[in-house]
C-alpha positions, -999 to 999 in steps of 0.1 A, spaced: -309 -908 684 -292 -908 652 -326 -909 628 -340 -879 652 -310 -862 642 -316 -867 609 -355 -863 604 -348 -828 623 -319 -814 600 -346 -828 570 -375 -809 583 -350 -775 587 -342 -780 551 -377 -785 536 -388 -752 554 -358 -733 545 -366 -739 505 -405 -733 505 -399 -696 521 -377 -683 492 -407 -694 465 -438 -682 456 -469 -702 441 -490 -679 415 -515 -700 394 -501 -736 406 -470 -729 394 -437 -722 415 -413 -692 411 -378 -684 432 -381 -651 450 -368 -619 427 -379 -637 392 -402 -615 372 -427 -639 350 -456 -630 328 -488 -626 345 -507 -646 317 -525 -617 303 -505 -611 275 -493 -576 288 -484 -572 322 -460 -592 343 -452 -602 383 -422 -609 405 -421 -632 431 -412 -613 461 -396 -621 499 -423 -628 520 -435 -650 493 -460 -627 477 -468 -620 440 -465 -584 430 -480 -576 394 -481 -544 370 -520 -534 365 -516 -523 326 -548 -524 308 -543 -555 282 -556 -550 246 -561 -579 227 -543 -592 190 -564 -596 155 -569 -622 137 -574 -621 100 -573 -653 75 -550 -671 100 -525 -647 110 -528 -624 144 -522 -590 144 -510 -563 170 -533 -531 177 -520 -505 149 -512 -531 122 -522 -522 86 -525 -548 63 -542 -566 33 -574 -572 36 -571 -604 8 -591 -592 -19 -563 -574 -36 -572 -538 -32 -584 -529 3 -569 -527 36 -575 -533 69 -563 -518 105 -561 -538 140 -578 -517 163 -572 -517 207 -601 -535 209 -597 -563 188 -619 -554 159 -610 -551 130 -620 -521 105 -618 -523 66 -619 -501 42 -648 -514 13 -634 -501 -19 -652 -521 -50 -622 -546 -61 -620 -551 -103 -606 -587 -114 -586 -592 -145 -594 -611 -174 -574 -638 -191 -580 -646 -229 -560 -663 -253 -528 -663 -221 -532 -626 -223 -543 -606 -192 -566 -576 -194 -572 -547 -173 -606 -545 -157 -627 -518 -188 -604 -529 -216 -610 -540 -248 -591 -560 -275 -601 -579 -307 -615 -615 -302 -595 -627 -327 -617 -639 -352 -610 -605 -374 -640 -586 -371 -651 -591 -331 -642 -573 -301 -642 -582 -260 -644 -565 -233 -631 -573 -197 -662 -570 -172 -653 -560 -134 -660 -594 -123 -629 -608 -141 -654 -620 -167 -656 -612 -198 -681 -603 -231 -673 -604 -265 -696 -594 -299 -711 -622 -317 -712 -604 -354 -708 -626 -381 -674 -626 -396 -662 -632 -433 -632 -650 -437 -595 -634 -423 -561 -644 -427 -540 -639 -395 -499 -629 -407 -473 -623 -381 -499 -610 -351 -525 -589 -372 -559 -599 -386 -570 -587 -426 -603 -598 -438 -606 -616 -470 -592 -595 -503 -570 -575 -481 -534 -567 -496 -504 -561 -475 -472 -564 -471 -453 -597 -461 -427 -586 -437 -397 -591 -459 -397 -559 -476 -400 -566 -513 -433 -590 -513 -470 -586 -510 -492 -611 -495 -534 -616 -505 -561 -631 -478 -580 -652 -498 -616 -662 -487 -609 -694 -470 -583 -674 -445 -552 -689 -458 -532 -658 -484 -507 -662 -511 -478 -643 -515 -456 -631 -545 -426 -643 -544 -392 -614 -559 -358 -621 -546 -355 -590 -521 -325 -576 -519 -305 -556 -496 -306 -517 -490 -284 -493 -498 -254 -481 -481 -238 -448 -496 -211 -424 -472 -226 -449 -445 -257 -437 -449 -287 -468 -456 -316 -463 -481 -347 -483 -495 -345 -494 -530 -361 -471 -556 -348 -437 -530 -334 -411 -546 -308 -393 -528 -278 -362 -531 -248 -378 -543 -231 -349 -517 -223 -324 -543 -251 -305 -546 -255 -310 -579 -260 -346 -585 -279 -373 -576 -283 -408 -569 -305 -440 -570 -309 -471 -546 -313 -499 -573 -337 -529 -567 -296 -549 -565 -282 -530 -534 -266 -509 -557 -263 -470 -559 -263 -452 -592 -253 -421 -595 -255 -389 -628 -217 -375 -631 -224 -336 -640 -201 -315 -639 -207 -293 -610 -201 -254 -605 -191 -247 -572 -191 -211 -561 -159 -194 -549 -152 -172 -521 -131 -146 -523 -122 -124 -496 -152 -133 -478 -176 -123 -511 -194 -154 -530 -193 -154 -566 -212 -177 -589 -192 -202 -613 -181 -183 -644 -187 -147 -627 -161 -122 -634 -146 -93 -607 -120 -70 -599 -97 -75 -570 -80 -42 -576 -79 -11 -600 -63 -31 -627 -65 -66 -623 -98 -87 -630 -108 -124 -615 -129 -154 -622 -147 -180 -606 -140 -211 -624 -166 -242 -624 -143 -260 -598 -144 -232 -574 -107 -220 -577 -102 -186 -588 -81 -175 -618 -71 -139 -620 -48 -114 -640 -14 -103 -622 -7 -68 -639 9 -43 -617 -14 -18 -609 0 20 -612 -20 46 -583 -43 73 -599 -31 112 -605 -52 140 -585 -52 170 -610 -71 204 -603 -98 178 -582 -96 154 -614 -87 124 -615 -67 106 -637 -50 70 -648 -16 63 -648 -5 68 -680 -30 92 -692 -23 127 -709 -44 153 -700 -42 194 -712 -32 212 -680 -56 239 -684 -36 270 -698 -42 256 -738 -10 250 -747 8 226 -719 -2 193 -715 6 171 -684 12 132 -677 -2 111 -651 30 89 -641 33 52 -624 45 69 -592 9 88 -589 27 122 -595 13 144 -626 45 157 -653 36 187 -670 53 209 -698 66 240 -692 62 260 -724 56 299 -725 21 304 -734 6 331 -759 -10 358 -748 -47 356 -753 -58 381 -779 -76 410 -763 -110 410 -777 
């Protein structure tokens, strides 16, 4: 009686768990769970009476591309450095075909694809091909010296770099130099300049010299500055009047050095004029009149003749 008991409360239990699960694709899901469908895009739910319900979306499949998969939209490299490529809906995958131009590498340098630089053998060129190879001249060259990056062929002067020296490529590609102690530029009112420059001392009159020492030499003239008076330039040793009496000049320093007399106003007589000081006849023949320091005219008073009647 007891293990009837049992096996029947089993049985209840075993029935009881299968209702509330549903089988989709030999595997088991609890009723109300929502689960992918295995399509990659759509998914199901186990529902109550232990049927699968699932979305009917149209499923669009990935790219792949050296490896890596790619969703439908994507954009990316297509590997060879200069085109691209797009995942389409349907898988596919479209490209565009632009011709791709390698670099070269010569000598650890990298060149553009067209470019062109020196071999450097002093007298040949290369050129860097579109497939990343590239072609160089094959003239023959005389001997060149190679000096701090640049090439000169054989007999070719130039400088050394230090600024006082000149270097020589002889014809087996090594060069001699002369070798002067260089010295240091010039430095004058913190301004530098090469030796041998000749320069304004700041005076505008003299001038001086960067020596081959570091020194500056400059010629002590005397200079004449101009003076301004009043607004008016004059010229060093030019003479003017500042007034109706006094008279100025420029001196070579550009002061100004004048006279300091006191100057007396003109006399207005009978629409002539006259300095202060001056005697003039006052018209009648036999007065004559002053012109004083105040500007006023003093004349005598005398009775004149009577001219004789003709």
């Amino acid at each position: 009686m007891w293990k009837q008991s049992v096996g029947l409360v089993l049985m209840m239990v075993v029935s009881h768990t299968l209702a509330d699960f549903c089988d989709y694709l030999g595997q088991m899901y609890k009723t109300g769970i929502t689960f992918s469908s295995g399509d990659g895009c759509n998914t199901c739910t186990c529902m109550p009476n232990r049927k699968v319900e699932c979305t009917q979306f149209p499923c669009y499949p990935g790219c792949q591309h050296l490896g890596r998969t790619y969703a439908p939209g994507d954009v990316f490299g297509k590997g060879d450095s200069c085109n691209t490529c797009t995942c389409l809906e349907s898988g596919d995958i479209q490209c565009t075909d632009k011709k791709c131009f390698r670099d070269c590498m010569y000598m650890g340098v990298a060149y553009k694809s067209g470019s062109s630089f020196p071999k450097g053998d002093g007298c040949n060129r290369c050129t860097c091909m579109d497939t990343g190879d590239i072609s160089c001249d094959q003239h023959s060259c005389l001997p060149y010296c190679q000096h701090n990056g640049k090439f000169y062929p054989a007999g070719k002067t130039f400088r050394s770099g230090d600024g006082c020296n000149d270097c020589t490529c002889l014809n087996d590609g090594t060069y001699t130099c002369t070798e002067f102690p260089c010295y240091p530029d010039c430095r004058y009112n913190n301004e530098f300049y090469v030796k041998g420059a000749v320069f304004d001392k700041g005076d505008n009159c003299n001038t001086c010299k960067c020596l081959t020492d570091g020194t500056v030499r400059c010629s002590e003239k005397m200079c004449h500055t101009p003076c301004n008076y009043k607004g008016a330039i004059y010229k060093s040793g030019q003479s003017f009047n500042p007034d109706t009496c006094n008279t100025c000049w420029c001196m070579v320093d550009g002061s100004i050095s004048c006279t300091d007399l006191q100057c007396y106003p003109d006399c207005i007589y009978m629409g002539k004029t006259y300095k202060s000081g001056q005697h003039f006849n006052k018209g009648d023949n036999c007065n004559t009149c002053l012109c004083a320091n105040t500007g006023d005219v003093r004349c005598t008073e005398l009775i004149c003749p009577a001219a004789p009647i003709a």
